[in-house]
N, C-alpha and C positions, 0 to 999 in steps of 0.2 A: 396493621395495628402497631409496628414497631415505628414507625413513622410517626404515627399520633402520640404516641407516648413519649419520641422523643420532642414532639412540638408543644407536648403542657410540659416536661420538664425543664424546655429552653425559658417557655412562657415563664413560669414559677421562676424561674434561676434569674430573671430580668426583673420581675414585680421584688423580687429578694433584693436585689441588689439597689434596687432605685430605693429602696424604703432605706436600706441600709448609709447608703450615700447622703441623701436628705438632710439631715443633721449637720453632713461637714459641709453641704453647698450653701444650709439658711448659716451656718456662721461663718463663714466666706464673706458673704451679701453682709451681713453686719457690722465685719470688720472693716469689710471696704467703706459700708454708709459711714459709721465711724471714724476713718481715716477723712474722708472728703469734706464730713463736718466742722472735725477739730483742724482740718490745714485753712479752711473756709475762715472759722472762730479767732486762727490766732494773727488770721491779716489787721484786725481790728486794730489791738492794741499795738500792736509793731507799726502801724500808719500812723498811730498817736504819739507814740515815741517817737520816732526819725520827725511830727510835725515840731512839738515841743525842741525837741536837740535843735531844728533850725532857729529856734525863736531865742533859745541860749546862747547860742553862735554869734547873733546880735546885738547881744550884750555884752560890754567891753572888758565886764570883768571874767567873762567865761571866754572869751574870743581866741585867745592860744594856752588854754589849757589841755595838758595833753594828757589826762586821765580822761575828759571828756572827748576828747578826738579819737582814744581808746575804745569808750564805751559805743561813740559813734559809728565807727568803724565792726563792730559788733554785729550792730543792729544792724547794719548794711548786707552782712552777712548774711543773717537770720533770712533778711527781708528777699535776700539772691535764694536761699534755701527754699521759702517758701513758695515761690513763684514757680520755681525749679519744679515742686513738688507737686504743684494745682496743675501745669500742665500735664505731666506724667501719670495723674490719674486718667487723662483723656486719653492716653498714647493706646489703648486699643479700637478708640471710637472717633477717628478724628475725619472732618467735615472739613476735603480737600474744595480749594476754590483756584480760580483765576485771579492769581497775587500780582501784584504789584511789587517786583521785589525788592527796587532801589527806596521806594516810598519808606517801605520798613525800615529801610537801611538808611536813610536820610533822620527820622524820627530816632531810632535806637541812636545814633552817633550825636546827637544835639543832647542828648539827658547827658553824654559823656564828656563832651566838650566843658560843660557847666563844672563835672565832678573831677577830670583831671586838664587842665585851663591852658600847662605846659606841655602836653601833648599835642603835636602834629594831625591830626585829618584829615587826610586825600582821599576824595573821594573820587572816580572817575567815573560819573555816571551813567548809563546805557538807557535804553528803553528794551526792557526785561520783564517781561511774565512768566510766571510759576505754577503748577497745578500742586497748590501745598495745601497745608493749615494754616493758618495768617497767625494765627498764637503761639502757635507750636514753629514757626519761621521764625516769630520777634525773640524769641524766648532762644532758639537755637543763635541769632545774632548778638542778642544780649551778654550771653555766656562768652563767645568768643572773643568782641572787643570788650567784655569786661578783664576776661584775664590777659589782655593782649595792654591794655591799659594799665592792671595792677602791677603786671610783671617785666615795664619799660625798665630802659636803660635809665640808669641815674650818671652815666658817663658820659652822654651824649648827647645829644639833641635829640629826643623820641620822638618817633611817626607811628603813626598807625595808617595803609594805606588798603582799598578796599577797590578791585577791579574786577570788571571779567574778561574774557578771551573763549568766544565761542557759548558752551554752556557750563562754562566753568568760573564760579567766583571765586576770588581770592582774599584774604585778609591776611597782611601782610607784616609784621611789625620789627622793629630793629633794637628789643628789647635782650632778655638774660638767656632767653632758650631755653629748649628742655633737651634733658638729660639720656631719658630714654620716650622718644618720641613715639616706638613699637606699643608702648605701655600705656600711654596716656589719656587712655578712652577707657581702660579698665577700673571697673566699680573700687571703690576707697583708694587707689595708685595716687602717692601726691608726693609735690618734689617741694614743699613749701608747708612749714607749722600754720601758715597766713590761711590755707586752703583746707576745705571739708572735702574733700574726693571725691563728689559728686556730678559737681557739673558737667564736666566733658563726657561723663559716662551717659546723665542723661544727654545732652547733645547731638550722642551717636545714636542712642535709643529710639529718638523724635526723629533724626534723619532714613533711620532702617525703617521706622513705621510710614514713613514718607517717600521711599523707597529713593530717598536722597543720599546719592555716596560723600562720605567726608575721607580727608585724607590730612597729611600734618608730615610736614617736613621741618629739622629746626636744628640750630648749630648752638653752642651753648657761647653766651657774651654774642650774639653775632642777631639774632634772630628765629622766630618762626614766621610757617606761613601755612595755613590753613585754606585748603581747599573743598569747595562742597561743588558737588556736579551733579545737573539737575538731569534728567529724565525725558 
């Protein structure tokens, strides 16, 4: 008898607790629907803006204005946040394939070429496959030559160079450095006003849910160099 009673009181203590929980898991689910719709909502106008800003940029009387190269650089921003942030709703649910993984890395370094013209790209390409996310990979490469681009040297001739060695890639660059390299995966950690302390955090996020190790070695005026090793 003492057995049965204690197995309706576990019963009851579980139909208690799930009724009681309910509430906070449907506003969970809402907030998340919520978040997916509005990051979904606000690519629209941010694609219409950066289209218009190129159409200005052609026009000679807005061509070296640098309130407009200001706002441009903005929305650039905005545009790296939001992307940042569409994949990282998937980072519990991602849909590992057979990548290609120079392919990616050939397409992401060609948008960059265009956007920084005096930068250097070596590429040294293999034949390489990956068991990744192909979104959550482009999006992890976009991140890294984008700040490996932003945060060249202005004393030098800047490179950015991109190899591997085994199953280890590299991204290499001979730009300002970071400060404290231990740090730099850490949520809002930023060595620069230019920067929202995002990225690299997600980065690392996308590579652990990928069960891809990254690593970051970096001397400050001298270079970093970013390692990701695949599995």
């Amino acid at each position: 008898s003492q057995i049965l009673l204690l197995g309706i009181f576990a019963s009851i203590s579980y139909f208690l607790s799930k009724m009681a929980l309910r509430p906070m898991h449907e506003a969970v689910v809402r907030l998340d629907n919520f978040s997916k719709d509005l990051i979904h909502d606000i690519n629209t106008p941010i694609t219409s803006i950066l289209l218009n800003m190129k159409l200005l940029k052609k026009d000679k009387n807005f061509a070296s204005n640098k309130y407009l190269d200001r706002i441009s650089q903005n929305v650039k921003d905005i545009h790296s946040l939001n992307s940042n942030l569409t994949i990282l709703l998937k980072e519990n649910s991602l849909n590992m394939q057979n990548v290609d993984i120079f392919k990616v890395i050939n397409d992401t370094v060609e948008l960059y070429k265009k956007e920084y013209p005096k930068i250097s790209f070596e590429i040294l390409e293999v034949e390489y496959f990956a068991n990744v996310n192909e979104d959550a990979f482009r999006q992890i490469i976009s991140n890294l030559i984008s700040n490996a681009s932003k945060y060249s040297s202005r004393d030098k001739e800047a490179f950015v160079k991109i190899y591997m060695n085994k199953d280890i890639l590299y991204i290499e660059d001979n730009g300002i450095g970071i400060k404290n390299p231990s740090s730099v995966f850490l949520r809002d950690y930023k060595e620069h006003e230019s920067g929202h302390g995002i990225g690299l955090d997600i980065t690392k996020r996308l590579c652990d849910a990928m069960n891809i190790k990254i690593d970051v070695t970096s001397k400050e005026n001298e270079g970093s160099c970013f390692k990701i090793t695949f599995n």
